[in-house]
KOLKOL-888428 format. One record per residue (C-alpha): chain; residue in three letters; x, y, z. Coordinates in steps of 0.05 Angstrom, whole numbers. Layout:
BEGIN
A ala X Y Z .
...
//
This chain:
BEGIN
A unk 0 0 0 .
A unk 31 65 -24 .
A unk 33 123 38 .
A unk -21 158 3 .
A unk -69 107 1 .
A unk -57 92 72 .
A unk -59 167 83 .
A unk -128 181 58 .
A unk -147 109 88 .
A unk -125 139 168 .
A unk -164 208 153 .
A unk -228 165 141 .
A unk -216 117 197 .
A unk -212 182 234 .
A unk -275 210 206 .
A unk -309 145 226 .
A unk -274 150 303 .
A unk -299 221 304 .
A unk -377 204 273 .
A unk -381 139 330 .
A unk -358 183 382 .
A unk -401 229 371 .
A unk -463 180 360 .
A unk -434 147 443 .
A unk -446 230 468 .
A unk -515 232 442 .
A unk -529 160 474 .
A unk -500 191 540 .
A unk -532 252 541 .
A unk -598 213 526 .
A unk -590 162 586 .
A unk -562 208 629 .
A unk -637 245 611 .
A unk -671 188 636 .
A unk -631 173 701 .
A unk -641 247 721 .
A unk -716 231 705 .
A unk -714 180 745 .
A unk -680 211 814 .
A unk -724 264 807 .
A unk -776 213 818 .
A unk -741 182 871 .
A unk -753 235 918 .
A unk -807 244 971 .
A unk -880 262 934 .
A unk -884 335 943 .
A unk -912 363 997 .
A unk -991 375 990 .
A unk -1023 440 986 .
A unk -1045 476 1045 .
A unk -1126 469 1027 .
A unk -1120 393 1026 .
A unk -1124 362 1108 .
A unk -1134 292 1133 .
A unk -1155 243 1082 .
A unk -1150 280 1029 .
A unk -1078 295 1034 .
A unk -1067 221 1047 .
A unk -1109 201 988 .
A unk -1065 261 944 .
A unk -1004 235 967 .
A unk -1025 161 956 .
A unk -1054 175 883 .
A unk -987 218 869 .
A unk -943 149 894 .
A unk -981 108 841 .
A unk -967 151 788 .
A unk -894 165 812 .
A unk -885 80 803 .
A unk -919 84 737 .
A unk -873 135 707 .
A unk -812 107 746 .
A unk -833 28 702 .
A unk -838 62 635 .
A unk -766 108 649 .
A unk -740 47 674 .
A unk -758 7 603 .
A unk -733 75 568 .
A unk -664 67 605 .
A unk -664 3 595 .
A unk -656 4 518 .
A unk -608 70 525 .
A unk -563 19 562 .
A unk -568 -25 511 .
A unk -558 23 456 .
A unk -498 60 496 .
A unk -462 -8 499 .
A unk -465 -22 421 .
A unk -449 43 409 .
A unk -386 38 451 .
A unk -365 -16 417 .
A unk -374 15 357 .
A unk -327 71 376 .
A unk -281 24 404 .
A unk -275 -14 349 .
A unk -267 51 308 .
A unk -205 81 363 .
A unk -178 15 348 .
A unk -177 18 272 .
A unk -156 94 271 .
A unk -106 76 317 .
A unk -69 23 284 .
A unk -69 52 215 .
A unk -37 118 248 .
A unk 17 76 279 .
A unk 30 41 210 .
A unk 31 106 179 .
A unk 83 118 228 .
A unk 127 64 220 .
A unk 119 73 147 .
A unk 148 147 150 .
A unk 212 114 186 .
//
């Protein structure tokens, strides 16, 4: 392989390295979305509003728990694939740092 064949074979290996690295930051910043989601829902129910006493505080605070373990199922099924996806993509870009990688170092022995 002549060095400018390898040469224009490193800048796309690069291109690809760059393109799955920045596919892994999107899949970050989307899971890291849905486990902020998810503490947020973690905390206590809020507290209830003044006008509500008694039983109907307890039944606010009750009806505000079931949704709270609705929402935190179907974030948890949402993170659940964003894991998945962040750990191909991963992969992906380690595959593609491995690739870019190598051919840079053979360019570099080459150049000796």
């Amino acid at each position: 392989m002549n060095p400018k064949d390898l040469s224009r074979l490193t800048g796309l290996a690069e291109m690809m390295l760059d393109h799955r690295l920045a596919q892994l930051r999107l899949a970050s910043e989307a899971k890291a979305r849905s486990e902020a989601a998810l503490a947020g829902l973690s905390r206590s129910a809020p507290t209830s509003p003044g006008d509500l006493v008694g039983a109907s505080a307890a039944l606010a605070g009750v009806a505000y728990e079931r949704w709270a373990d609705s929402r935190r199922a179907e974030i948890n099924l949402v993170l659940a694939r964003q894991t998945r996806h962040w750990l191909d993509v991963r992969d992906g870009a380690l595959e593609a740092f491995g690739k870019a990688e190598a051919l840079q170092r053979l360019r570099e022995k080459l150049a000796r």
